[in-house]
C-alpha positions in Angstrom: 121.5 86.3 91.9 119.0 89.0 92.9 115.6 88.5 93.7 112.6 90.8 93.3 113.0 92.3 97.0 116.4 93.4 96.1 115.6 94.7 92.9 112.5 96.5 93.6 115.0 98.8 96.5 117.2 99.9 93.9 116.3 103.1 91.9 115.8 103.3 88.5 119.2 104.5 87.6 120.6 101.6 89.2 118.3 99.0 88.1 119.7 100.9 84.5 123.5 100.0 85.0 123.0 96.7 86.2 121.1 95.9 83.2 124.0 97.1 81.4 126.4 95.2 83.0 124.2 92.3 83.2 124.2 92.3 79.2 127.5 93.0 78.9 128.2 89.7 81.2 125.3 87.6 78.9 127.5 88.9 75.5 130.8 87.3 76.8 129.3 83.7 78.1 127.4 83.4 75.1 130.9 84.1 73.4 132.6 81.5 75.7 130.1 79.0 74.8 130.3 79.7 71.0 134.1 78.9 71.6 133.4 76.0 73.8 135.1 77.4 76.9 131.4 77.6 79.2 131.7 75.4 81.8 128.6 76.8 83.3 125.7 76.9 81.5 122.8 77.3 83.9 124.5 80.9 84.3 123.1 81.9 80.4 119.6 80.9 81.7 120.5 82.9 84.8 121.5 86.2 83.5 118.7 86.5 81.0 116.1 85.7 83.6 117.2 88.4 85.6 117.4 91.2 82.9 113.8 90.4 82.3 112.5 90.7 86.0 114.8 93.8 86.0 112.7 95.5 82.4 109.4 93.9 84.1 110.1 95.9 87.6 110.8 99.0 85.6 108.2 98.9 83.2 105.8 98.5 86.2 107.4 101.7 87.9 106.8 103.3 84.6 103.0 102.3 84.1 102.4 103.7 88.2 
């Protein structure tokens, strides 16, 4: 998992992809737990609280 420190050193084009890829990662356990197959559920929880920090870092980059 990233943390803020980490996050706020990337540049905006990265922070970008790894959103991306982060979403792409939260469509396919939200289809493995639809299907049953989730062993890990925390990891939902997980993903989607670090997109969020990730939009809130670059919407503060963006109101600066």
């Amino acid at each position: 998992m990233l943390n803020n420190k980490d996050i706020r050193a990337m540049d905006e084009t990265t922070i970008l992809t790894e959103i991306e890829n982060l979403k792409k990662e939260l469509f396919d356990l939200r289809f493995k737990h639809a299907t049953g197959q989730l062993e890990n559920t925390a990891r939902l929880f997980t993903v989607r609280k670090t997109i969020a920090r990730m939009k809130t870092i670059l919407s503060e980059r963006v109101g600066k």
